[in-house]
Kinemage of the C-alpha trace (Angstrom):
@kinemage 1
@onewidth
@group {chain A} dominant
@subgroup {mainchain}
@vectorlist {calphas} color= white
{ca unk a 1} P 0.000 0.000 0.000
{ca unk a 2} L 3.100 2.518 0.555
{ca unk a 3} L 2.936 5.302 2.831
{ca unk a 4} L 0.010 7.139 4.576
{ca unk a 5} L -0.397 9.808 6.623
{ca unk a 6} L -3.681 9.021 9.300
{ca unk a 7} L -5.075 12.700 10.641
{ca unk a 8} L -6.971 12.365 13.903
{ca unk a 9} L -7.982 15.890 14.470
{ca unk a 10} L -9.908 15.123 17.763
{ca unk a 11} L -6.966 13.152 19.457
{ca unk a 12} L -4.248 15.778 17.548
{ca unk a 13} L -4.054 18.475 20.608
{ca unk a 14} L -1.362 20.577 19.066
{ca unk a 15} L -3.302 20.886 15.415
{ca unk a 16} L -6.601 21.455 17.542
{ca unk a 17} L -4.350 24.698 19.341
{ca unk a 18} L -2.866 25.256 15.552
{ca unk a 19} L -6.088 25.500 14.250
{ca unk a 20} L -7.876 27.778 16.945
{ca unk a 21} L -4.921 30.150 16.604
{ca unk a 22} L -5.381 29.722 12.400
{ca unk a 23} L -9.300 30.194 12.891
{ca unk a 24} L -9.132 33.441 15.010
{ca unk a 25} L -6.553 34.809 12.535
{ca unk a 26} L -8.353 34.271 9.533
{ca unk a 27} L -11.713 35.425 10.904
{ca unk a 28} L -9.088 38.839 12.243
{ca unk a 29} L -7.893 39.104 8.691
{ca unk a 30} L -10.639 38.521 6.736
{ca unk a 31} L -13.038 41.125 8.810
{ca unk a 32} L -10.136 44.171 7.813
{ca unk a 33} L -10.357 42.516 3.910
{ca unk a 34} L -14.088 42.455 3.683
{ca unk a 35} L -14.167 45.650 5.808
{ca unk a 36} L -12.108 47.536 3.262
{ca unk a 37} L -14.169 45.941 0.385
{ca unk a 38} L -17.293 47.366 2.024
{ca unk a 39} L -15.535 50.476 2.645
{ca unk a 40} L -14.163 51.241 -0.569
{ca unk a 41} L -15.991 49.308 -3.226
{ca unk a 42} L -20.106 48.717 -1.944
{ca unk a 43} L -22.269 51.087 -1.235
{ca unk a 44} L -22.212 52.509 2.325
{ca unk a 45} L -24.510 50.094 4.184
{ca unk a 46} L -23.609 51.425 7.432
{ca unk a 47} L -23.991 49.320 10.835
{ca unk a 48} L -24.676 45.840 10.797
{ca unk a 49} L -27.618 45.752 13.141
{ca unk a 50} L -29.327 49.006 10.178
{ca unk a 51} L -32.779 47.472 9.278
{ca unk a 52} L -32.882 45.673 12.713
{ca unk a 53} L -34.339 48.277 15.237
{ca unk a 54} L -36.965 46.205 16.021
{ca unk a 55} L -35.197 43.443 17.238
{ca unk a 56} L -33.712 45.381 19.556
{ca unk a 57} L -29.503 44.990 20.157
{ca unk a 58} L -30.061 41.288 21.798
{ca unk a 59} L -32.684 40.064 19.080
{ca unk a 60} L -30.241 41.700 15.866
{ca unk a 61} L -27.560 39.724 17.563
{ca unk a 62} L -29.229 36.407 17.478
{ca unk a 63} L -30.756 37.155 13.893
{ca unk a 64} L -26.917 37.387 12.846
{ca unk a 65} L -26.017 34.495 14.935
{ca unk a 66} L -29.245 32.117 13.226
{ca unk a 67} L -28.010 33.575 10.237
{ca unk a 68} L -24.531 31.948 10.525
{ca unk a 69} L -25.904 28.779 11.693
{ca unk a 70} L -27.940 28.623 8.829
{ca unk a 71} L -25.029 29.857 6.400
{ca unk a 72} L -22.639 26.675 8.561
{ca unk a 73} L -25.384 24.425 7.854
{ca unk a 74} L -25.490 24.840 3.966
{ca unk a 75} L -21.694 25.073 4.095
{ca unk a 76} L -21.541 21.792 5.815
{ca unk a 77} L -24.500 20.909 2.989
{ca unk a 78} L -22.414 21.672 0.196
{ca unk a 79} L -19.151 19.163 1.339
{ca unk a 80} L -21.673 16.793 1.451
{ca unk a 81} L -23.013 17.244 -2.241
{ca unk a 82} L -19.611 17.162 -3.034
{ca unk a 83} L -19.373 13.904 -1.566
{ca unk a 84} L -21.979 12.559 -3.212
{ca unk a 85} L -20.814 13.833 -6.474
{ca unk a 86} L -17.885 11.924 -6.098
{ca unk a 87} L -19.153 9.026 -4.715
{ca unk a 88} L -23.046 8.434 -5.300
{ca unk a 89} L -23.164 5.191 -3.591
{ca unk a 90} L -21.404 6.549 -0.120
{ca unk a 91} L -22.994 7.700 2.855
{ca unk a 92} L -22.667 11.216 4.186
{ca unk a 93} L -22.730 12.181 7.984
{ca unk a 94} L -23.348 15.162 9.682
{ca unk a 95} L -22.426 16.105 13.194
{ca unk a 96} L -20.798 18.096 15.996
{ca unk a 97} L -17.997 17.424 18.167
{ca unk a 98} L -15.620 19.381 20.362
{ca unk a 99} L -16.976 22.573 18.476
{ca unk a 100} L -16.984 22.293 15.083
{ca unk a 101} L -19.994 21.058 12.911
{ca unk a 102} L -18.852 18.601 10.517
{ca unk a 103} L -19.906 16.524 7.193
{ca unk a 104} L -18.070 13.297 6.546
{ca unk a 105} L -18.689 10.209 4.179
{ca unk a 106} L -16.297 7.792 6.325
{ca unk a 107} L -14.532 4.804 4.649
{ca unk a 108} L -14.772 7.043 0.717
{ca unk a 109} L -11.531 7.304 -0.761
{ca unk a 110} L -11.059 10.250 -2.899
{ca unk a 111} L -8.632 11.257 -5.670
{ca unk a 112} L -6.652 14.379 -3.907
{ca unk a 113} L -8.086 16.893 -6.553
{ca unk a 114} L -11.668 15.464 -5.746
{ca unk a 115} L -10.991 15.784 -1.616
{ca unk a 116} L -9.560 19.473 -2.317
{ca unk a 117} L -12.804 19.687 -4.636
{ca unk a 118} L -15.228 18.936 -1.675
{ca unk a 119} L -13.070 20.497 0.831
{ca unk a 120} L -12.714 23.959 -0.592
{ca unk a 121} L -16.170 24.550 -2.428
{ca unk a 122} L -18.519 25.829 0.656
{ca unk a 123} L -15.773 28.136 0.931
{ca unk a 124} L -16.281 29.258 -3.011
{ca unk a 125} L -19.883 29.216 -3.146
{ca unk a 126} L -20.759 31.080 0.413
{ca unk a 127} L -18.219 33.287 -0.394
{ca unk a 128} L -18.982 34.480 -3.844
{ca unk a 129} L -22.902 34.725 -2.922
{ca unk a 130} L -22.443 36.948 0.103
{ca unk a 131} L -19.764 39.508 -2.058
{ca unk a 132} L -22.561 39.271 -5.113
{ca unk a 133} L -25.092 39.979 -2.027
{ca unk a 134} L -22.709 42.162 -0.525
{ca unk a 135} L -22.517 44.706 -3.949
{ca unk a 136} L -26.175 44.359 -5.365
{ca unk a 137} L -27.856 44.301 -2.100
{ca unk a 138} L -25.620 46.404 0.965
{ca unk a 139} L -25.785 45.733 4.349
{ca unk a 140} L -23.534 46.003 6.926
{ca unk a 141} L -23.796 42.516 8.570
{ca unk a 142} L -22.211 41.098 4.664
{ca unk a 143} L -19.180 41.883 5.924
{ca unk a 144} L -18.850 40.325 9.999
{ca unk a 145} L -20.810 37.050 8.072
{ca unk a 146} L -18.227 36.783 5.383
{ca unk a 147} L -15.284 37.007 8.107
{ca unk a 148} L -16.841 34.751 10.395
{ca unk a 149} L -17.251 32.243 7.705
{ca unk a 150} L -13.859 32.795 6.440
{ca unk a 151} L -12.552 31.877 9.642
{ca unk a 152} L -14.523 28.529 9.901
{ca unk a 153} L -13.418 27.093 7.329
{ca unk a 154} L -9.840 26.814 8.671
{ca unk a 155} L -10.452 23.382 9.040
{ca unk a 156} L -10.766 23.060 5.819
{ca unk a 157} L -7.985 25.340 4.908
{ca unk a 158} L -5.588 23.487 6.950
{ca unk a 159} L -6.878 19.947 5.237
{ca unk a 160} L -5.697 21.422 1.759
{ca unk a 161} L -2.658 22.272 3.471
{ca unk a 162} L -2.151 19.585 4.596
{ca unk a 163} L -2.513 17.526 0.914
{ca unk a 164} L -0.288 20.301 -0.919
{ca unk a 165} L 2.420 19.761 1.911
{ca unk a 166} L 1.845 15.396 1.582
{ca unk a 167} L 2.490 15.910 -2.699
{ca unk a 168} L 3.454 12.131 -2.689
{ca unk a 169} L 0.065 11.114 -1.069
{ca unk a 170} L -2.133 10.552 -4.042
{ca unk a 171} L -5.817 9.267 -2.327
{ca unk a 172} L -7.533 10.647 1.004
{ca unk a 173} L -10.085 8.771 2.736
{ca unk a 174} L -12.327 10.391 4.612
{ca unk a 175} L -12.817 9.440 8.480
{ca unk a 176} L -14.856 10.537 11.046
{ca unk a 177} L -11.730 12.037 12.887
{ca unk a 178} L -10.155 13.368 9.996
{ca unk a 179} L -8.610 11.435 7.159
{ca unk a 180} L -5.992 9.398 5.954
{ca unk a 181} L -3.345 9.851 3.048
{ca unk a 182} L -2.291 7.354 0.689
{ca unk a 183} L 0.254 6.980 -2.161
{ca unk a 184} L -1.485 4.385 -3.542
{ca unk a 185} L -5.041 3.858 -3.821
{ca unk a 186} L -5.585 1.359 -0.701
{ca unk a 187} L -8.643 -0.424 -2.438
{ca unk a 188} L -6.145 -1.998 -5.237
{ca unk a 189} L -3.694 -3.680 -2.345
């Protein structure tokens, strides 16, 4: 079978730390990028909570947090399409543990252009709708969403990582703790 690489995330203490310290800076980052954006290039939308007097400060705050549940949900939605794309036949999971929601299809072994695929296109999709929404229809919350976001999907940014820095590993198999690396594809030993 050759070599593998086997990523526990959950049992992996100093990527958990590596990846808390990645998330924060990305959402840090990303907030002064899509700030700028909003700044310079949209049209002034103003405050975040604008629109959301009603609600009062506690209810606008818990609008934007359902709001980024719902936009974690479809992102965690979209691996799983991708999953399916790639392998009709698998099963997809869904869950949350130690603080991150997650989609999985456990056991599938991917090509590493199809895991980066699957890995990296919530990131594509919620991002390009929400700087289309963020031009054609202002508001100020486009802009805390799109960091916030940004900064989740660290996990996912570190998994690319993580198959750019293993070149030799040709096939990843998803787990439910992470995934494992192959140079070969372990189905054909």
């Amino acid at each position: 079978m050759g070599n593998k690489y086997v990523l526990d995330i959950f049992k992996d203490t100093s990527a958990m730390k590596a990846l808390n310290i990645l998330s924060i800076s990305i959402t840090v980052l990303s907030f002064i990028v899509f700030y700028l954006l909003d700044l310079f290039l949209a049209d002034d939308a103003g405050s975040a909570l604008i629109g959301m007097e009603s609600f009062g400060i506690i209810g606008a705050v818990l609008l934007i947090m359902a709001i980024l549940f719902a936009i974690i949900t479809v992102h965690e939605g979209i691996h799983g399409l991708f999953f399916k794309l790639f392998h009709p036949k698998g099963k997809v999971r869904f869950g949350y543990k130690s603080g991150m929601f997650y989609a999985t299809a456990p056991g599938e072994v991917f090509t590493r252009r199809q895991f980066v695929i699957a890995v990296l296109m919530p990131f594509v999709v919620i991002t390009s709708v929400m700087l289309l929404m963020m031009f054609t229809v202002p508001h100020g919350a486009y802009k805390y969403l799109l960091a916030l976001h940004t900064g989740a999907c660290a996990g996912d940014f570190y998994y690319v990582y993580l198959i750019m820095k293993h070149r030799n590993m040709e096939y990843v198999e998803d787990t439910e703790v992470g995934m494992t690396m192959y140079e070969a594809n372990p189905a054909d030993s």
